[in-house]
C-alpha positions in Angstrom: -104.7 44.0 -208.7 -104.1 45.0 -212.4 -107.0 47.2 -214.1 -107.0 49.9 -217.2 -107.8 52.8 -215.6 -108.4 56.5 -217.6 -107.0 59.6 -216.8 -107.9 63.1 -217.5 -104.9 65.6 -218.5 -104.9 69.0 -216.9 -104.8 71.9 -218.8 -101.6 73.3 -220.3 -98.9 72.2 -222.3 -97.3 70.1 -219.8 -99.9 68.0 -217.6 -98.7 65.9 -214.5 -101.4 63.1 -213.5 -100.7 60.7 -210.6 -100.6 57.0 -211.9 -99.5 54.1 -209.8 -95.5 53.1 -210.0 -95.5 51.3 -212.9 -98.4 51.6 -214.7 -98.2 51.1 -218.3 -99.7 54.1 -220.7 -101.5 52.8 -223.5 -103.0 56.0 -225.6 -104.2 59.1 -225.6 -107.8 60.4 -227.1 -109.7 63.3 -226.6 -113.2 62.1 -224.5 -116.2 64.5 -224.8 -113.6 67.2 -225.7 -111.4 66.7 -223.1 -108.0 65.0 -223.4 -107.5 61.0 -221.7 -105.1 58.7 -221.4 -105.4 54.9 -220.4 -103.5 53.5 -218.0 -102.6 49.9 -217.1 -101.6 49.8 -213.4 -101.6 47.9 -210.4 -103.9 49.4 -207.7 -102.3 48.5 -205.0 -99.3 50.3 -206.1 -98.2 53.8 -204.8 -99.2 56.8 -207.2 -95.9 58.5 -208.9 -96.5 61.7 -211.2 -96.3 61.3 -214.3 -95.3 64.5 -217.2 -96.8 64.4 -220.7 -96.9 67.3 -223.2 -99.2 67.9 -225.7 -98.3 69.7 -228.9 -100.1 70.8 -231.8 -99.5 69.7 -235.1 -96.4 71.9 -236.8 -95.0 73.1 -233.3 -91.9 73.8 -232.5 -90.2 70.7 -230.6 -87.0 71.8 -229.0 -86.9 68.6 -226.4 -84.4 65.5 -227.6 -87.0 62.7 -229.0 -84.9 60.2 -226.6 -86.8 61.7 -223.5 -90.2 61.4 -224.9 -92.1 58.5 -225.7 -95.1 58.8 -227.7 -98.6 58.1 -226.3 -100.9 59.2 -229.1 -102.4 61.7 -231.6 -105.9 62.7 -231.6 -107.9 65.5 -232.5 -111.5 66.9 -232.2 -113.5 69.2 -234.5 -113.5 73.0 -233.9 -115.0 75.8 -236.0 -111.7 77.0 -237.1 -111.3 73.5 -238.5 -109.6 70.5 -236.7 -107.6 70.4 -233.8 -105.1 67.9 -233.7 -102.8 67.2 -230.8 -99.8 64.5 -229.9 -99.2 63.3 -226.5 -95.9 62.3 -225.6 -94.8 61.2 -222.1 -91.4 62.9 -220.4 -89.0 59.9 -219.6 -85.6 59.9 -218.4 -83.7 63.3 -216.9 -81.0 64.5 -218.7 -79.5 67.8 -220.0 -81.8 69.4 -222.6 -85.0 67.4 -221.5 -87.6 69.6 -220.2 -87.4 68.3 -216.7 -84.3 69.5 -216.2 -84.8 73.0 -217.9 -86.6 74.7 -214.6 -90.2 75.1 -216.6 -92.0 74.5 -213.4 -93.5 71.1 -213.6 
């Protein structure tokens, strides 16, 4: 049974949310403040966890782009001005990813 389905990503720089095998990501947006993806999965599938990273605007990016795929940029409005974050997804393990660089996620 296919539905979209949103997600809220933990806090920190590298968020793991449970999605069912399969599902297909289709953005990211902060909601209320808070920072969402969309999801569209099968229900009936078994939940796998799934590693994004957020990063700010200008931030250093030491992971190979071929094991991140892009979800989406957003940003919100702060008093210090705005806040703008990308959300990539971790895919693939392989030597320099962060996966496989024992950050603890």
């Amino acid at each position: 049974m296919m539905r979209t389905w949103k997600y809220i990503l933990p806090s920190g720089e590298f968020p793991v949310v449970k999605i069912p095998r399969g599902g297909k990501v289709l953005g990211f947006r902060f909601l209320n403040k808070v920072p969402t993806i969309w999801a569209y999965v099968n229900i009936t599938e078994p939940e796998e966890l799934r590693k994004f990273w957020m990063v700010e605007t200008g931030q250093k990016m030491e992971i190979d782009p071929k094991y991140l795929s892009f979800v989406g940029t957003d940003y919100m409005d702060t008093p210090d001005g705005p806040y703008i974050i990308h959300c990539y997804e971790l895919v693939l393990l392989g030597k320099g990813n962060i996966l496989s660089m024992g950050m603890g996620i």
